[in-house]
C-alpha positions in Angstrom: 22.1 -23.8 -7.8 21.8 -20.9 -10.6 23.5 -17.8 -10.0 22.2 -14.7 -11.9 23.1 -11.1 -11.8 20.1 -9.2 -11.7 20.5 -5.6 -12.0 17.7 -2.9 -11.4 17.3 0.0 -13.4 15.1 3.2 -13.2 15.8 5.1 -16.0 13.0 7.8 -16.5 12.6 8.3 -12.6 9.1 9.3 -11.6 9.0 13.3 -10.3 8.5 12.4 -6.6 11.8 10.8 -6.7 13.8 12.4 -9.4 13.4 15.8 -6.9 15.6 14.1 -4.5 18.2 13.2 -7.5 21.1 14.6 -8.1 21.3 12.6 -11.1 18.0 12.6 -12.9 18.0 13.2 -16.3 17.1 10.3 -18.8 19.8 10.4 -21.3 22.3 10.5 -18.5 20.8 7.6 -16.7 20.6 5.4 -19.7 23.8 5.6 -21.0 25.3 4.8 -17.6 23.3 2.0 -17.0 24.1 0.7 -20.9 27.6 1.0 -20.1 27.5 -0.8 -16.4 25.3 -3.2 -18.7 27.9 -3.6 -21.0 31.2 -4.0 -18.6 29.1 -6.8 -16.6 27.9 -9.1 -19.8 31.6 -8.5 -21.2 32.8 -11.2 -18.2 30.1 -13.3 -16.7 32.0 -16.5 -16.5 31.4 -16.7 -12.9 27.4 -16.3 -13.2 24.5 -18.4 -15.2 23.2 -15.1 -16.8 21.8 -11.7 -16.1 18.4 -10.1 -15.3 17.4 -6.6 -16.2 14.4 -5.3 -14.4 13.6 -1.5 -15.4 10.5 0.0 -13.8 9.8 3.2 -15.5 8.6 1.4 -18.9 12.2 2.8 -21.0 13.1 0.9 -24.2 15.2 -2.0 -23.1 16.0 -3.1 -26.7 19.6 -1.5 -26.6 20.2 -3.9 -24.0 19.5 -6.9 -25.9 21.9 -5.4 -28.8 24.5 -5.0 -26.1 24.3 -8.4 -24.9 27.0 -11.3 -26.3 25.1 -14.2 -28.3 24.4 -17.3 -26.0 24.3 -15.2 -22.5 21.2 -16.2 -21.0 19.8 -12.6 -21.2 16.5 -11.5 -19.5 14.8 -8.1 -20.3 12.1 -7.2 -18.0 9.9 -4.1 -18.0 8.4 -4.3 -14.3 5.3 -2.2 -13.5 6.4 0.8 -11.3 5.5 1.0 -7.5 3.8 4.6 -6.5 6.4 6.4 -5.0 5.4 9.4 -2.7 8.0 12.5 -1.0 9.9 10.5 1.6 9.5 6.9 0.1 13.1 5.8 -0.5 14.7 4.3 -2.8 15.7 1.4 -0.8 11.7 0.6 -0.5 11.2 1.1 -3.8 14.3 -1.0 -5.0 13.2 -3.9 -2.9 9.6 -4.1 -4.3 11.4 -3.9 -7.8 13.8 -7.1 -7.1 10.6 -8.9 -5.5 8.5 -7.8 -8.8 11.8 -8.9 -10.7 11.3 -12.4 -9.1 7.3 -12.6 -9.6 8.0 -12.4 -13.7 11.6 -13.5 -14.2 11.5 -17.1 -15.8 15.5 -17.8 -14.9 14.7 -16.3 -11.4 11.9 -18.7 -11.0 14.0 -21.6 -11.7 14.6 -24.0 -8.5 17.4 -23.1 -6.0 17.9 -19.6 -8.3 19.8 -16.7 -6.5 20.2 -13.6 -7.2 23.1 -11.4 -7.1 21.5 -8.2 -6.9 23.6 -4.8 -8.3 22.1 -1.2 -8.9 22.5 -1.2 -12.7 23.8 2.0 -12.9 26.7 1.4 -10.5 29.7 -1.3 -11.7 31.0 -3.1 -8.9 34.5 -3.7 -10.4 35.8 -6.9 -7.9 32.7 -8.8 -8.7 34.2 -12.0 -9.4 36.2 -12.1 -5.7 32.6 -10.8 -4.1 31.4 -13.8 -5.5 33.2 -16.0 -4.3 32.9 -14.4 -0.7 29.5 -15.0 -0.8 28.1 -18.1 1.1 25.0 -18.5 -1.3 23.2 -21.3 0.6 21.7 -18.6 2.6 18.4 -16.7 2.2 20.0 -13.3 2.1 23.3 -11.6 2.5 24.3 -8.2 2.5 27.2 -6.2 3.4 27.0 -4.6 6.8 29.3 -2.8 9.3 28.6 -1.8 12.8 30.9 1.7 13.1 30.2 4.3 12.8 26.3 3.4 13.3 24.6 -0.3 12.1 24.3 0.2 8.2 23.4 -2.8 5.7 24.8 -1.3 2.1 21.7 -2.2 -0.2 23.6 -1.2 -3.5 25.0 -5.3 -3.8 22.9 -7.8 -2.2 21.9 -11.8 -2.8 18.6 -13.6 -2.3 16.8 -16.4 -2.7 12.5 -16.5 -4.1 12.3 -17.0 -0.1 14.2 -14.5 1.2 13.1 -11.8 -0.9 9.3 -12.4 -0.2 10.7 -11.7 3.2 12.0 -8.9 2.6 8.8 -7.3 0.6 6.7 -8.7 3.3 8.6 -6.0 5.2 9.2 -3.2 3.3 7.0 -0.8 4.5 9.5 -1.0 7.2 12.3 0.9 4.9 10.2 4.1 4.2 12.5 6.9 5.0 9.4 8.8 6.1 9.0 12.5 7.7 11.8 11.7 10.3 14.3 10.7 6.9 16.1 7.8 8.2 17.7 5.9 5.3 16.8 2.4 3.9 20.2 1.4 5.1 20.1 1.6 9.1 16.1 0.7 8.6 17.6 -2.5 6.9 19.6 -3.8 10.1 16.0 -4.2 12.1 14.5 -6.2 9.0 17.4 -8.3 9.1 16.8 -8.9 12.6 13.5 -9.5 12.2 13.5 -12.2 9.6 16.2 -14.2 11.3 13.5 -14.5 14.7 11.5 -15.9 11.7 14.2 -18.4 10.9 15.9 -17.3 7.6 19.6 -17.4 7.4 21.7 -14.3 6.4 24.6 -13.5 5.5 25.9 -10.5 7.2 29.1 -9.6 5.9 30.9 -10.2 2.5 34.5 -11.8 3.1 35.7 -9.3 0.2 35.1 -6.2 0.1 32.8 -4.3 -3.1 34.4 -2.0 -4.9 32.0 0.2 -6.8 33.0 2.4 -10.3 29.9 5.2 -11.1 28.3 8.2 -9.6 25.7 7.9 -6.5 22.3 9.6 -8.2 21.2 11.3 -4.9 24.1 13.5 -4.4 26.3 13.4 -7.5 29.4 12.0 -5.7 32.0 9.6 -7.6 32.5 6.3 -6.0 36.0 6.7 -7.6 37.1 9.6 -5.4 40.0 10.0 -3.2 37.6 9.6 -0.2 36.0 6.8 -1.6 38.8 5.0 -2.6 40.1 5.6 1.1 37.5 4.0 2.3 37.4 1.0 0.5 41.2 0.0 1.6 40.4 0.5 4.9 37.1 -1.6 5.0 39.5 -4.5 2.9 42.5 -4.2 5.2 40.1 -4.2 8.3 38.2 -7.5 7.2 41.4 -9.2 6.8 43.6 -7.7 9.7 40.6 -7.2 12.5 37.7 -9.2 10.8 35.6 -8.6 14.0 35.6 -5.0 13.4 32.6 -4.0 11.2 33.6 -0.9 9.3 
């Protein structure tokens, strides 16, 4: 089995879905996804390489200068999806990583995974997710239960299989007129593809601990809050693990 990193990028967001950004401008975006970049290629001893698929047709050159010699690097401009008022990103983002799959040559290696992070974001424990993760599955994700069902889409893993599964259902994450996130859409799918006989993972063993600033609303995953959050969601998995938080 290959294990690759595969991180999705957007950095010139098209107008329908830069309105609904807090953090839209270019040069901002690209330099936070060079340095997430950067911080994951620094220490990838635990993965076989690292995708890049950007779907707004940005210069990915940079990247490749960025990149330590011998990494098995991959570079991929993907053709961008349509995106309407209401799409989601988490629709959007799921057609990118199945795109990402259709033209990655490492990805389309046999028994490839992917370990799929929003390039802009740096989940700083990535080593100990990894390890968490039981990768002979089609899919995992991190879920919790309380205080509604929510499947975090930020850090995900798939197999070819299991994201064609996924895609296959995407229309099903549209946030549409009534604006319910890709997130709580996401627990149905997951339902949905396990009646079809997939195998998911539902919940990472470690918790993901996430450095950056969330584009729709311009919040730090290093606040006070968020840092909060994350101990409680650790000390719960290993003190009540039955208790999704």
């Amino acid at each position: 089995m290959k294990r690759y990193l595969l991180l999705t990028a957007t950095i010139e967001p098209a107008p329908a879905v830069a309105r609904s950004l807090a953090v839209a401008d270019p040069a901002r975006r690209r330099q936070e996804y060079e340095a997430a970049f950067a911080a994951y290629v620094a220490d990838l001893r635990h993965l076989d390489g690292v995708v890049l698929a950007e779907n707004s047709g940005a210069d990915l050159e940079p990247f490749r200068r960025i990149a330590p010699p011998g990494l098995a690097v991959e570079l991929l401009n993907v053709p961008s999806r349509p995106a309407a008022d209401r799409t989601g990103r988490g629709y959007l983002e799921t057609l990118l990583v199945a795109d990402a799959f259709a033209a990655s040559e490492l990805l389309g290696r046999p028994g490839a995974v992917a370990i799929k992070a929003t390039g802009r974001y740096r989940t700083t424990n990535l080593a100990s997710v990894v390890r968490s993760l039981d990768l002979t599955n089609d899919l995992g994700f991190n879920s919790r239960r309380h205080p509604e069902p929510w499947v975090d889409m930020w850090l995900y893993f798939a197999s070819a299989r299991g994201i064609r599964a996924l895609a296959d259902r995407a229309d099903a994450l549209v946030e549409g007129e009534a604006g319910v996130p890709s997130e709580r859409s996401m627990w149905a799918v997951l339902d949905a593809v396990e009646r079809e006989g997939l195998r998911v993972q539902r919940r990472f063993r470690a918790e993901p601990r996430l450095s950056g600033v969330r584009a729709w609303d311009g919040r730090s995953y290093e606040s006070p809050r968020q840092r909060a959050k994350w101990v409680a969601r650790t000390v719960a998995k290993r003190v009540v693990p039955r208790l999704w938080i």
